[in-house]
N, C-alpha and C positions, 0 to 999 in steps of 0.2 A: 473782177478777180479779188476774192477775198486774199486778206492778210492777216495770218497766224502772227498775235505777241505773245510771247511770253508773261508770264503772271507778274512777273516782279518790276516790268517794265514801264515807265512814267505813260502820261497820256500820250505824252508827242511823240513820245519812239524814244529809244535810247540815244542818249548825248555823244560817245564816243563808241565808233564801227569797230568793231573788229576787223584781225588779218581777214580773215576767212570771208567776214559780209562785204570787207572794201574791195578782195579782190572778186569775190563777184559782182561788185557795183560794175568797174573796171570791164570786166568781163561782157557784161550787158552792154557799156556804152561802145566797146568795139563792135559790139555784129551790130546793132542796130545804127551809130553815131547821133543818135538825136537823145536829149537828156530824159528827154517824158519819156520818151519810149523805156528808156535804161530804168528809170524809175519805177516805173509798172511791175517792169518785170525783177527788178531785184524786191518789191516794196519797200520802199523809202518816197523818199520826197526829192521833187527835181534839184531842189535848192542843196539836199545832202550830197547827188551825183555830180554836181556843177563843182564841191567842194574839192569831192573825192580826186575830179579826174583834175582839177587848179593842183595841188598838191601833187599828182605823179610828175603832170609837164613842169611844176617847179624844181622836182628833183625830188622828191617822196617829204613826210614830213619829218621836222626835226624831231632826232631822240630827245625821250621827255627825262630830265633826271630828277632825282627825290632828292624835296627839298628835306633840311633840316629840319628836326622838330625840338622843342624846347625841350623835352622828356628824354633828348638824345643824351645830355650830358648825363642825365640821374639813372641812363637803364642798367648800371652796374649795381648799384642801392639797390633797385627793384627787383633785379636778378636774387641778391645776396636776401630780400624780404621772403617772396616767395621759394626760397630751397628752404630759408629755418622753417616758415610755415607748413611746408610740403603744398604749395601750391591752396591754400585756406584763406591769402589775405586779402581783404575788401578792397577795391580800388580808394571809395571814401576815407579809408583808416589811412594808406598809402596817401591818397593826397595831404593830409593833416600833416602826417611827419614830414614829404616833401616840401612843404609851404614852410616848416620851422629849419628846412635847411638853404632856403634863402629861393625856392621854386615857386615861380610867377604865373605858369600858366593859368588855364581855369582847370576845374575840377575834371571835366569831361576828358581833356588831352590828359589827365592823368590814370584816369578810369582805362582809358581807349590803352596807353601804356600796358599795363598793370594788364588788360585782358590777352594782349599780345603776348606777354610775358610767362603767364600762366596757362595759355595754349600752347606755348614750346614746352613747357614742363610737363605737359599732361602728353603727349606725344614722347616724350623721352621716359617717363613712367609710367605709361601703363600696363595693365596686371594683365599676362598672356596667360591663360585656364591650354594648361598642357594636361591631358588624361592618364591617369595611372594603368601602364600596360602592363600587365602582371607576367611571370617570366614560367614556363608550367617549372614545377619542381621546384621554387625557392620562396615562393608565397603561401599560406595556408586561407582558403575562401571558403567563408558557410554565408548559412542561411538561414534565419529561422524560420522558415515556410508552416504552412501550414498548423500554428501555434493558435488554438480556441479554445474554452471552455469545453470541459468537458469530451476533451478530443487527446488523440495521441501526442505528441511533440514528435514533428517530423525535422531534423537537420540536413541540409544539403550541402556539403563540401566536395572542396575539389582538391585531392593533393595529386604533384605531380602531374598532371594533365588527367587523371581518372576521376569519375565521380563515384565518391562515396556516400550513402544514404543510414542513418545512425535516428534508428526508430524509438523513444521511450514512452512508456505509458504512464 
């Protein structure tokens, strides 16, 4: 039985199962109770279902909380960088001035900030193309159609909902 990965996915398989893939790990190791079997049929590996189902009978796993990040105390700075910028500034330039305001990370935790930062701005600004719906009777529409060498000048307008044709030679 083949196994479909996903492109993005390491050699071994992915490191952490989703709700969805653990509860069908789960799901396999009850109709079958033997782990290869669960294995097979979920594709993973025995050693991931042996995992899965140690963690239900322990009581599920613990919630995971986010840790702290050094760039935690500076993302108001970074916030108040990118609105003057309109979202323009380099994570490199960013790190420079955070380094001369006493900030120790490395460069990267400041970049990794700084692109966080300016993906919320670009989600809270971006440009919605709404189309000009014209109203009949309060817009005047031409057209210079049909406008060659040597040829008549044909105009196409539309007032008020009628089309007008305005021929010159």
């Amino acid at each position: 039985m083949a196994v479909l990965k996903r492109p993005d996915e390491p050699p071994g398989g992915t490191t952490v199962k989703s709700a969805e893939e653990s509860m069908q790990i789960l799901e396999a190791f009850d109709l079958t109770g033997s782990l290869r079997a669960a294995a097979e049929l979920a594709g993973c590996s025995h050693h991931t279902v042996a995992r899965v189902v140690a963690e239900r009978d322990a009581g599920g796993i613990a919630p995971r909380v986010a840790r702290s990040r050094l760039t935690d105390e500076f993302l108001p700075k970074i916030e108040e960088w990118v609105e003057q910028s309109k979202g323009k500034i380099r994570g490199d330039a960013a790190h420079d001035k955070l380094v001369a305001m006493g900030f120790t990370g490395s460069e990267r935790s400041s970049r990794r900030a700084v692109a966080q930062v300016k993906k919320q701005y670009r989600l809270g600004n971006a440009r919605v193309h709404r189309p000009w719906v014209t109203e009949p009777g309060l817009w005047l529409q031409y057209d210079f159609g049909g406008a060659t060498r040597g040829r008549a000048l044909r105009v196409n307008s539309q007032i008020g909902g009628r089309r007008c044709r305005v021929r010159s030679s």
